[in-house]
N, C-alpha and C positions, 0 to 999 in steps of 0.2 A: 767330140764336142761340136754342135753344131751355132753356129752363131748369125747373126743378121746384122747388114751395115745398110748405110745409106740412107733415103727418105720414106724407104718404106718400114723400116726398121722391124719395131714389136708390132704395130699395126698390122704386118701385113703377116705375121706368124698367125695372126686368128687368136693367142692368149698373151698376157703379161708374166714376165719373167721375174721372180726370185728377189730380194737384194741378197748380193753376194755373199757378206758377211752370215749371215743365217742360214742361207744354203749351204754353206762348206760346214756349218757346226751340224745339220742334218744329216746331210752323208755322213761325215767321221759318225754320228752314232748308229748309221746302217752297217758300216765297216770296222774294218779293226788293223789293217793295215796301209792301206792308201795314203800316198803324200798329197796336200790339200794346197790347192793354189785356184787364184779366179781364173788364170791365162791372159784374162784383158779387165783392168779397172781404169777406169776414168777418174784419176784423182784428182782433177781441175773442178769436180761438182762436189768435192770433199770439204766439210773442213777441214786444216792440216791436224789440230787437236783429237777433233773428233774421229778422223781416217785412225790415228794412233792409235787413240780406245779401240775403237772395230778391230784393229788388227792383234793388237794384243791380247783382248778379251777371247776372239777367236780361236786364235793360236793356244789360250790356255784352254778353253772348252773341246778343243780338236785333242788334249792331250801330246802339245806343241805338235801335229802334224803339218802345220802352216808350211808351206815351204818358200823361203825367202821370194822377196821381189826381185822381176827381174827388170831392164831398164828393154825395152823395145825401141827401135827404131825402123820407120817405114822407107824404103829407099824410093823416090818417087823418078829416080831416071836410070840406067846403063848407060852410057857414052865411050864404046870402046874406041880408042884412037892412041895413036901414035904421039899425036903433040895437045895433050892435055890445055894449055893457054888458050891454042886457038878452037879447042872448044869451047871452052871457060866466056870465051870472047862473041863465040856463036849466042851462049846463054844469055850472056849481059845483050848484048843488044837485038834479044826480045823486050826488054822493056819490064823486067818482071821483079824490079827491085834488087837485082844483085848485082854488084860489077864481076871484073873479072878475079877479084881476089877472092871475094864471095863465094864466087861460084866454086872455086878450087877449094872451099872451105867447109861449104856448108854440108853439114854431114847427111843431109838427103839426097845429096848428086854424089856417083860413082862416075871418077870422070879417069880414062888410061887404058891403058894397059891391063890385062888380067891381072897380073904380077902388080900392077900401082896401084890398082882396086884393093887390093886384100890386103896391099899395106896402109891403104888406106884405114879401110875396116879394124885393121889390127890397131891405128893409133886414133880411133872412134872411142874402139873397146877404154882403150888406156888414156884419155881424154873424160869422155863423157860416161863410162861405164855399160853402155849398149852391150849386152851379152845377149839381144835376140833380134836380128835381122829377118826383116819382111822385105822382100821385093814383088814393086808390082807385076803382076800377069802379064802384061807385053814384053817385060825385061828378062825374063825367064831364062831364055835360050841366050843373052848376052850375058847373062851373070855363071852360068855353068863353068866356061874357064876358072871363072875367082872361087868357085867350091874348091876345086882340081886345087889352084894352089893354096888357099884354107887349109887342104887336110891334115890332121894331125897337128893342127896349130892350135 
């Protein structure tokens, strides 16, 4: 799947993209086995009513191939460290609307230990249901430990 973000978005692809919902009942009638998922909806420009319909209606035209939603979340820092607080405490006083309980909270900072990262993640998962973690491209090589202890988890 190829995708596009940021300000140049469809503009800068040269054509306009699909609505979702119609595209996944297309494919299912090119296919006959494939499970059918958007990978990325924005359902903040849905109505909630109306996202229900599209999904249902979908899901029966796919001959239920729809494959459940999943909850994303985008991790926007690694902070690997030994004393979590006085990172937490680094964070709050940039000025960026978190203190320091925040920062130790809020489920877009990965703030420890490989090992407190993942049990972090793990009680995201069992919190907010997040079953699909993005990290961004700088964090890449700090987040490898917390795969290591992820595995099998």
């Amino acid at each position: 799947m190829i995708t596009g973000n940021g300000p140049c978005g469809l503009r800068c692809s040269g054509r306009s993209w699909p609505a979702p919902f119609p595209a996944l009942v297309a494919a299912a009638e090119a296919t006959e086995r494939p499970r059918m998922g958007t990978f990325v909806l924005n359902a903040g420009f849905f109505n909630p009513a109306l996202l229900a319909r599209e999904v249902a209606t979908t899901d029966a035209l796919t001959g239920g191939r729809l494959e459940p939603a999943e909850l994303n979340i985008l991790v926007q820092r690694v902070l690997v460290t030994d004393d979590r607080r006085a990172a937490a405490r680094e964070i709050a006083a940039l000025d960026v609307g978190l203190d320091e309980e925040q920062a130790l909270d809020v489920p877009t900072l990965l703030i420890g230990t490989p090992r407190q990262m993942a049990e972090q993640l793990r009680e995201r998962r069992e919190r907010f249901g997040f079953s699909y973690i993005t990290v961004l491209d700088p964090f890449l090589e700090a987040f490898a430990p917390v795969l290591e202890e992820l595995a099998g988890s």
